[in-house]
N, C-alpha and C positions, 0 to 999 in steps of 0.2 A: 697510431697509438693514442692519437689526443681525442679523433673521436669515440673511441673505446672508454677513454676518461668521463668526456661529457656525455656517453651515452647512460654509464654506471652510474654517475648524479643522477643526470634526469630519472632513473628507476628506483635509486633510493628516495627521494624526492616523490615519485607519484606512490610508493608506498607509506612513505610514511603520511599524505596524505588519506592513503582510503585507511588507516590505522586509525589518523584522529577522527575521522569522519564516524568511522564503527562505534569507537568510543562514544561520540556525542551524540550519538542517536540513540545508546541506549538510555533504561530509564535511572532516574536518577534514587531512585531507593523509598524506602520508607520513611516517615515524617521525622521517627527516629533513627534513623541512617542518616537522614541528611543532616540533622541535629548534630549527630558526633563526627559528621563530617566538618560542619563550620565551626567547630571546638579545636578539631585537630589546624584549620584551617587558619585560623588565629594565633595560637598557640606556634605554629610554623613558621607565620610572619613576625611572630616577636622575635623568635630566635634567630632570623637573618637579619633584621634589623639590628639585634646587638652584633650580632658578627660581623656587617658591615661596620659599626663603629670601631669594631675593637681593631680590628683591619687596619679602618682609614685610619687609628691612633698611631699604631706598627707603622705603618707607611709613612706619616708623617717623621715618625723618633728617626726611621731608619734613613729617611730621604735624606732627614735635616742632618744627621751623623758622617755620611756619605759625605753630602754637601762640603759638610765643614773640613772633611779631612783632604779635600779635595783642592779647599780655599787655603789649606796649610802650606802645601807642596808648592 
């Protein structure tokens, strides 16, 4: 059963492999494609960047709340 396991990895794995490989050998578009692509591409990084902040803020209130009711008991 377990090599059945790591045989089903290794095959997901060498596919998803020739997947990015396809992907990256195609061509990468027009001057203006690539254009609204590093627009979207910006524009994507800002948005995880806030969401990581606003996260690590949650996580801190919620760590520290935890924390203290914990320090109560």
């Amino acid at each position: 059963m377990l090599t059945f396991v790591f045989a089903t990895c290794l095959a997901a794995l060498l596919v998803a492999a020739y997947f990015a490989w396809d992907v990256l050998k195609t061509d990468k578009g027009t001057p203006e494609m690539q254009k609204i692509a590093a627009a979207i591409h910006t524009g994507a990084l800002a948005f995880l960047n806030r969401q990581n902040r606003t996260i690590s803020i949650l996580f801190l209130i919620t760590g520290g709340g935890i924390f203290s009711l914990y320090a109560l008991l």
